[in-house]
Biopython code that builds the backbone (N, CA, C, O; Angstrom):
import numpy as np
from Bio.PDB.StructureBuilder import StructureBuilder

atoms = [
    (1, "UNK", "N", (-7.963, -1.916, 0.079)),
    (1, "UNK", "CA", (-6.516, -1.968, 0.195)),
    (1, "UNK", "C", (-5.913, -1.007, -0.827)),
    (1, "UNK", "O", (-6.345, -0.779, -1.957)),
    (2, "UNK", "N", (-4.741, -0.436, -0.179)),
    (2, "UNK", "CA", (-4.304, 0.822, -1.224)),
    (2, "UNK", "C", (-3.724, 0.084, -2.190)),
    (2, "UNK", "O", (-3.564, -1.102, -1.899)),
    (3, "UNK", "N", (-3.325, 0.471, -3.361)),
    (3, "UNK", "CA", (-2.951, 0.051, -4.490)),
    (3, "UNK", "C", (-1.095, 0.191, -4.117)),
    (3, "UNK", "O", (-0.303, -0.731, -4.312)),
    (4, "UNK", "N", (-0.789, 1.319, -3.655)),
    (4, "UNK", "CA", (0.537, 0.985, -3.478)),
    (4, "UNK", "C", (1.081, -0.210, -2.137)),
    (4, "UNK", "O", (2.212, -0.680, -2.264)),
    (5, "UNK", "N", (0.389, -0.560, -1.137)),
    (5, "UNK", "CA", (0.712, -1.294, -0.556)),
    (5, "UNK", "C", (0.277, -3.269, -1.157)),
    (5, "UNK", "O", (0.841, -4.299, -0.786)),
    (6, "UNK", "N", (-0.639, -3.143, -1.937)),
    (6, "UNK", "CA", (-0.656, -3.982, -3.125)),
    (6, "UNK", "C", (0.128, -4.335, -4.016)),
    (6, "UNK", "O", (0.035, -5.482, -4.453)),
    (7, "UNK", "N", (1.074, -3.476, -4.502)),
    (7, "UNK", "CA", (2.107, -3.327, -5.500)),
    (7, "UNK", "C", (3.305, -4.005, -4.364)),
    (7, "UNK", "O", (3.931, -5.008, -4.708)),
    (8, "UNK", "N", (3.539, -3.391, -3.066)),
    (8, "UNK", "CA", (4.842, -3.884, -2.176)),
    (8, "UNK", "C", (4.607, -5.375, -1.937)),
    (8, "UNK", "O", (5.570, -6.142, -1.966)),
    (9, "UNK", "N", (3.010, -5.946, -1.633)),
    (9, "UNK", "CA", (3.045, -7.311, -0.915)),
    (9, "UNK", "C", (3.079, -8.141, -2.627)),
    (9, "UNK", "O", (3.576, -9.265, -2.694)),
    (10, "UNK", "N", (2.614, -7.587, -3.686)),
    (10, "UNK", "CA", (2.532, -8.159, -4.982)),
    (10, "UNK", "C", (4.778, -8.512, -5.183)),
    (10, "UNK", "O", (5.290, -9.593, -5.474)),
    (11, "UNK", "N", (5.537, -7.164, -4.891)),
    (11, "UNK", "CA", (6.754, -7.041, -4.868)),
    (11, "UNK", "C", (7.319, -8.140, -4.343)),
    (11, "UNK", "O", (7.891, -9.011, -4.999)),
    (12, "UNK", "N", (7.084, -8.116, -2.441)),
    (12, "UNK", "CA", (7.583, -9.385, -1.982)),
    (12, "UNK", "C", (7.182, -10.740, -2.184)),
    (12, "UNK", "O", (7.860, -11.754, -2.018)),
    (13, "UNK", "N", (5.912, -10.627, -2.589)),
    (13, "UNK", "CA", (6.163, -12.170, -3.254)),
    (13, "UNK", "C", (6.780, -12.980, -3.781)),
    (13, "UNK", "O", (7.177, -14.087, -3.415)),
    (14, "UNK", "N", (6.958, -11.949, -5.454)),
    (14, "UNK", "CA", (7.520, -12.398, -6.366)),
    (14, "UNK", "C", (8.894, -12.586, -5.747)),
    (14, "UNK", "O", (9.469, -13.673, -5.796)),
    (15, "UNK", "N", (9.455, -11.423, -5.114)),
    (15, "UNK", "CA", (10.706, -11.617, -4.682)),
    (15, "UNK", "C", (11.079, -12.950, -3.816)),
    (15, "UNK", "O", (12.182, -13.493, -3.889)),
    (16, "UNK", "N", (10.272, -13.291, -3.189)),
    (16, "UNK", "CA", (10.397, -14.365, -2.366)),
    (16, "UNK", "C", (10.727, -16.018, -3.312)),
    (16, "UNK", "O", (11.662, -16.805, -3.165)),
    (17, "UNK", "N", (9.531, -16.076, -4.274)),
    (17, "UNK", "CA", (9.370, -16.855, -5.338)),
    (17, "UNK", "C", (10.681, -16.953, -5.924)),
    (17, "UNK", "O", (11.304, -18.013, -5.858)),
    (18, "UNK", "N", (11.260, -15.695, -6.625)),
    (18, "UNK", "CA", (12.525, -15.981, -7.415)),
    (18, "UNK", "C", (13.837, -16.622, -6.333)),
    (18, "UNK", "O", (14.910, -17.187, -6.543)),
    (19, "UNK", "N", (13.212, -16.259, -5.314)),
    (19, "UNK", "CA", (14.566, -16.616, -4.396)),
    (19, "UNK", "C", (14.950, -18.162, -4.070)),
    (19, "UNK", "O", (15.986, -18.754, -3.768)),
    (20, "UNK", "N", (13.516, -18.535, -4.293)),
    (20, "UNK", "CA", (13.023, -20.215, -3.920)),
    (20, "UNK", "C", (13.105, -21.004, -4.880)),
    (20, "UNK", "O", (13.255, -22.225, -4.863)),
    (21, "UNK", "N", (12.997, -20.235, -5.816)),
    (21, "UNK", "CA", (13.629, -20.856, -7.609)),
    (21, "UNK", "C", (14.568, -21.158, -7.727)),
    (21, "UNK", "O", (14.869, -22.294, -8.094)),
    (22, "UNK", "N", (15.431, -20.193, -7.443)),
    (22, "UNK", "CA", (16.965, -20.153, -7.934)),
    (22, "UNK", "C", (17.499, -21.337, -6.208)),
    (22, "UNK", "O", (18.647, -21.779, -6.180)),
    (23, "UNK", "N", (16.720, -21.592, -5.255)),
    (23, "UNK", "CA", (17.439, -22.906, -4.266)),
    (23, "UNK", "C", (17.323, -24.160, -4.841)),
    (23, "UNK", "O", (18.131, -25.067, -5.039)),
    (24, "UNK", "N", (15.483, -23.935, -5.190)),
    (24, "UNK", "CA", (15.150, -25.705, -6.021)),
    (24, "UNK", "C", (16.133, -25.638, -7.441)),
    (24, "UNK", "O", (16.059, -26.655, -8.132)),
    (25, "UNK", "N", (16.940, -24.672, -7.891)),
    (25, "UNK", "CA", (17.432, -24.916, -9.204)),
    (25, "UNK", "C", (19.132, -25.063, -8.606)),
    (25, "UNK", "O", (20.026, -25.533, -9.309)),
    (26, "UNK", "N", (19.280, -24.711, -7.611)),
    (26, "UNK", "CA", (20.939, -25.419, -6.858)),
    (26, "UNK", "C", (21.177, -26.668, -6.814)),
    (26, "UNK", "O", (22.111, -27.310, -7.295)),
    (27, "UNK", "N", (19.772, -27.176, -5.863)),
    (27, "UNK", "CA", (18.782, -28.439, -5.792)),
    (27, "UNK", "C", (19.515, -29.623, -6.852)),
    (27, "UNK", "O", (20.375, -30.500, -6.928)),
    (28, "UNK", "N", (18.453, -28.899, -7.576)),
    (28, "UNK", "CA", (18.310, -30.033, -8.929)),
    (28, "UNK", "C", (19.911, -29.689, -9.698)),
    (28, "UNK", "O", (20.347, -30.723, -10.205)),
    (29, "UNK", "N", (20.324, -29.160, -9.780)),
    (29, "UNK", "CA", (22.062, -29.045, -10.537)),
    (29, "UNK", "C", (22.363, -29.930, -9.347)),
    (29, "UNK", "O", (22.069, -31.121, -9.451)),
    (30, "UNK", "N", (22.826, -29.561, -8.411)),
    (30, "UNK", "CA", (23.667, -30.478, -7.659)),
    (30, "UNK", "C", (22.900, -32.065, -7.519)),
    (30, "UNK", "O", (23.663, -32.993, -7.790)),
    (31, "UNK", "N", (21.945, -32.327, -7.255)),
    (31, "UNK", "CA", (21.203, -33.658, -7.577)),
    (31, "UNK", "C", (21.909, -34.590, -8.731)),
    (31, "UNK", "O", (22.602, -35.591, -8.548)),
    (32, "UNK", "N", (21.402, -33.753, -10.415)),
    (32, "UNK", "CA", (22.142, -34.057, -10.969)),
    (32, "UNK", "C", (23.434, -34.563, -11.437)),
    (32, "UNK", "O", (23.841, -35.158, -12.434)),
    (33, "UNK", "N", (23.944, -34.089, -10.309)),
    (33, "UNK", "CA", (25.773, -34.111, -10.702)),
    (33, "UNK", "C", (25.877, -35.450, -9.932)),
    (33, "UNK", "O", (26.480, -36.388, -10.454)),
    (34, "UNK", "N", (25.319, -35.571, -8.725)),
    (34, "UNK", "CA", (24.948, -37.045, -7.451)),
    (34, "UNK", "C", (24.483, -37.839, -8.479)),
    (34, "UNK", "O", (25.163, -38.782, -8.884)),
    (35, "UNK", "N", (23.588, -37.615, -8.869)),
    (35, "UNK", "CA", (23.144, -38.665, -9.737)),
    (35, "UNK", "C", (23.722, -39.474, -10.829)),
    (35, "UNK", "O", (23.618, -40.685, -11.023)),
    (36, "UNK", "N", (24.485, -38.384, -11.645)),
    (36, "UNK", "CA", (25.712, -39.228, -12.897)),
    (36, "UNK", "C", (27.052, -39.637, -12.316)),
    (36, "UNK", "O", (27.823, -40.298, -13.013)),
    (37, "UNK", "N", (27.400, -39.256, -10.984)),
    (37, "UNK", "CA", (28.305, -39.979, -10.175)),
    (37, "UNK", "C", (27.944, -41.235, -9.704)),
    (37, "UNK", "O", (28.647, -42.217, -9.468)),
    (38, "UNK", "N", (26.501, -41.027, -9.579)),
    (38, "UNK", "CA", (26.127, -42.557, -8.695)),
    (38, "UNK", "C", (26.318, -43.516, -10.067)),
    (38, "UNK", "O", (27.357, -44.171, -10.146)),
    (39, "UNK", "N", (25.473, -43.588, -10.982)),
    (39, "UNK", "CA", (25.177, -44.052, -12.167)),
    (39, "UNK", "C", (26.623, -44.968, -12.826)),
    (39, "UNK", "O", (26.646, -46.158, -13.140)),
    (40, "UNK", "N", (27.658, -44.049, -12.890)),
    (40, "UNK", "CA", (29.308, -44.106, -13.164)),
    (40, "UNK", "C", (29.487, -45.322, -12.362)),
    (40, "UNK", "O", (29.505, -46.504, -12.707)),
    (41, "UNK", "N", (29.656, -44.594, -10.853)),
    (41, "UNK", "CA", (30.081, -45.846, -10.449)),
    (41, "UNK", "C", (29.227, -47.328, -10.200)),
    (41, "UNK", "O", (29.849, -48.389, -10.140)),
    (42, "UNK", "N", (27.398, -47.254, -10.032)),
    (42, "UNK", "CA", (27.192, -48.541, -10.196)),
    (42, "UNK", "C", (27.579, -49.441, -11.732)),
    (42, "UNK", "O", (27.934, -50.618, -11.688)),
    (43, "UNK", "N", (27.434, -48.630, -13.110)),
    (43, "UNK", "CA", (28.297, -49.862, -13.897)),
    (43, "UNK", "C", (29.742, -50.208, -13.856)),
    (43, "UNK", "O", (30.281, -51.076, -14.543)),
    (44, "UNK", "N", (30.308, -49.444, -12.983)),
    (44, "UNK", "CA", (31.657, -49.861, -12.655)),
    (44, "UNK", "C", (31.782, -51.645, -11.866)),
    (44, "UNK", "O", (32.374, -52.715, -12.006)),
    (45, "UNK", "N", (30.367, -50.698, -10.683)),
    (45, "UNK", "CA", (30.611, -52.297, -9.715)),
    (45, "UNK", "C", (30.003, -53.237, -10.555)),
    (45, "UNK", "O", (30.269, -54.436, -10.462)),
    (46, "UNK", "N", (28.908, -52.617, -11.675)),
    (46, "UNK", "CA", (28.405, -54.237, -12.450)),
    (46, "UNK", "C", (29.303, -54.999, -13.439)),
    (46, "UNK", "O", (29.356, -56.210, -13.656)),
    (47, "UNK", "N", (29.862, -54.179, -13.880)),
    (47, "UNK", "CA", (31.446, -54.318, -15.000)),
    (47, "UNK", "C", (32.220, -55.250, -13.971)),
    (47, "UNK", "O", (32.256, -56.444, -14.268)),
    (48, "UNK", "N", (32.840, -54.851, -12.804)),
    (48, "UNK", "CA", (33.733, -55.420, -11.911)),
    (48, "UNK", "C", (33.067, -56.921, -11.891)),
    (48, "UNK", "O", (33.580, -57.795, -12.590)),
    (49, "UNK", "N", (31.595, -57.290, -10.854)),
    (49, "UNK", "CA", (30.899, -57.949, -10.643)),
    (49, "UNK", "C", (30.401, -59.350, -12.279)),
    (49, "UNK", "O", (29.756, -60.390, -12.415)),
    (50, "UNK", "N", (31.127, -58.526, -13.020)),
    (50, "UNK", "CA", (30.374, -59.572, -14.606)),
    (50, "UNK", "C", (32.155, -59.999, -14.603)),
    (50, "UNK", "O", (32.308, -61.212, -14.750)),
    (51, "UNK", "N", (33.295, -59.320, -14.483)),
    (51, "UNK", "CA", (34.467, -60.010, -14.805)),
    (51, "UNK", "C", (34.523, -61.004, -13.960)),
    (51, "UNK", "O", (34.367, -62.153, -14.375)),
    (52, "UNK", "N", (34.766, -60.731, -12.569)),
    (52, "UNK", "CA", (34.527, -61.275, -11.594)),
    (52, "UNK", "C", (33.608, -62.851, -11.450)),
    (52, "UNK", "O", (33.812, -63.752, -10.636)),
    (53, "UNK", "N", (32.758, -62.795, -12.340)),
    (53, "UNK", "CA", (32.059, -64.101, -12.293)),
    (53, "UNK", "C", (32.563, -64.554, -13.566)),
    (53, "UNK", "O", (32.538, -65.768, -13.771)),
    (54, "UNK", "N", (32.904, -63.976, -14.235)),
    (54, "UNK", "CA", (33.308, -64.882, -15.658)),
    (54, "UNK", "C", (34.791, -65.320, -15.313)),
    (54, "UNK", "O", (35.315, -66.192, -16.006)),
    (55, "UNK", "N", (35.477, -64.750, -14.274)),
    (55, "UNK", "CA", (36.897, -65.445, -14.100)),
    (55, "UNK", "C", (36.815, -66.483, -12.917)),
    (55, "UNK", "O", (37.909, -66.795, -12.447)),
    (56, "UNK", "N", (35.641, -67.100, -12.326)),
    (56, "UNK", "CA", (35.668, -67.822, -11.645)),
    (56, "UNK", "C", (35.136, -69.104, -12.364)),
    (56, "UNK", "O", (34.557, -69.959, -11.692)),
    (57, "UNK", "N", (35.324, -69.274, -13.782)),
    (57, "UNK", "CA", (35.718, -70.129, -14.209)),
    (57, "UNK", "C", (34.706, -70.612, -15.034)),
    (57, "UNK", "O", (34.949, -71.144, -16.117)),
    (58, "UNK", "N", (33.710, -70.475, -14.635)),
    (58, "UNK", "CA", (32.310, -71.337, -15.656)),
    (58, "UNK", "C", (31.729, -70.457, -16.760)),
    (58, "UNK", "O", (30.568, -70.582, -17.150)),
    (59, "UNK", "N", (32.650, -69.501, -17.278)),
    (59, "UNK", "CA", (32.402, -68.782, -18.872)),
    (59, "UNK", "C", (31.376, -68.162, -19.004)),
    (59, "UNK", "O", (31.194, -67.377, -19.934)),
    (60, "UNK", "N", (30.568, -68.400, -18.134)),
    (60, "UNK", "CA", (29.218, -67.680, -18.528)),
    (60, "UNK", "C", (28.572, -66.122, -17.196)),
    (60, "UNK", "O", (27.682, -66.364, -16.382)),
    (61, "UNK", "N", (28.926, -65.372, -17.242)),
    (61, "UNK", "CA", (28.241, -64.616, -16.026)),
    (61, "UNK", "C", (26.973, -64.714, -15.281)),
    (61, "UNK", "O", (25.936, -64.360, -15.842)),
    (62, "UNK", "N", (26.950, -65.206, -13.950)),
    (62, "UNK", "CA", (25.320, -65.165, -13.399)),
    (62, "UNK", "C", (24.260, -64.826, -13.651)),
    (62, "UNK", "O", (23.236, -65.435, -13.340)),
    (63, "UNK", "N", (24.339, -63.592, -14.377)),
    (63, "UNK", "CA", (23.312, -62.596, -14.897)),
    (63, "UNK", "C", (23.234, -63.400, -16.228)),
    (63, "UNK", "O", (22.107, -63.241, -16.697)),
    (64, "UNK", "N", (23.771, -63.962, -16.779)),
    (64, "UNK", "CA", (23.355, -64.051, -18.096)),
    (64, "UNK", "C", (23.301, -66.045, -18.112)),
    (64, "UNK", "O", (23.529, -66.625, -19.174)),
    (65, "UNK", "N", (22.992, -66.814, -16.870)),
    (65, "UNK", "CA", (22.527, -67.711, -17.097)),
    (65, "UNK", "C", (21.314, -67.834, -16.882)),
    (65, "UNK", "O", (20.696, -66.905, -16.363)),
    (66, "UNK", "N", (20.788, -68.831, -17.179)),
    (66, "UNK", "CA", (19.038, -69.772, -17.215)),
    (66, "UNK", "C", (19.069, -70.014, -15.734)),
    (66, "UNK", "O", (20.012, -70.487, -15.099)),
    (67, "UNK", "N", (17.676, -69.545, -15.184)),
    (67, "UNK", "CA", (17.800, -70.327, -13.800)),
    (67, "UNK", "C", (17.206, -71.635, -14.418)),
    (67, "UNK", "O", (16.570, -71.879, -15.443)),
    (68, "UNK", "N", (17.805, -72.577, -13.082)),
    (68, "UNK", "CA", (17.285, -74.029, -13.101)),
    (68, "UNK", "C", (16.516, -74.694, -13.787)),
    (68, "UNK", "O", (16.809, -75.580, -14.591)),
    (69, "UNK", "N", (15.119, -74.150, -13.398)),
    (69, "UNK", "CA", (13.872, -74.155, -13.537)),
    (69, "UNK", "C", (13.480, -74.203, -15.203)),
    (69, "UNK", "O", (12.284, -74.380, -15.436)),
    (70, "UNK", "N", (14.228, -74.085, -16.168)),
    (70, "UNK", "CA", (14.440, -73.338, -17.144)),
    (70, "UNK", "C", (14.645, -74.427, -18.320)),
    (70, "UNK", "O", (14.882, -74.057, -19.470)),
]
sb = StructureBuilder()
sb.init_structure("model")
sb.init_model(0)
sb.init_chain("A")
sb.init_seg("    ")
for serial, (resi, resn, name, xyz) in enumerate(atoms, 1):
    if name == "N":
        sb.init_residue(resn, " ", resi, " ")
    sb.init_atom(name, np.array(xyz, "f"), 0.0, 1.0, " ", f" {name:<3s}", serial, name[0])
structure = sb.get_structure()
């Protein structure tokens, strides 16, 4: 194999590679950003969900009683 047509398929590789880098790295930024949005709002609903049981009257939140058994 000639050395310069070695050098072109060696060329498009790499070229190909950086191109596939820089998608999985869109990827993962935008993932990221999904991800600390999701995060935000589930302690929102657990925040909501802990007032929510402590104003229905028995002082103590679900999560933070003894089951039964106990």
């Amino acid at each position: 194999m000639p050395v310069m047509s070695s050098n072109h398929a060696l060329e498009e590789r790499i070229a190909h590679l950086e191109r596939e880098l820089s998608d999985l790295s869109d990827v993962v930024s935008r993932q990221e950003t999904e991800i600390s949005t999701l995060l935000r709002r589930v302690r929102l609903l657990l925040e909501r969900e802990a007032e929510r049981e402590t104003s229905d009257g028995d002082g103590v939140p679900l999560a933070d009683q003894k089951p039964p058994h106990w």
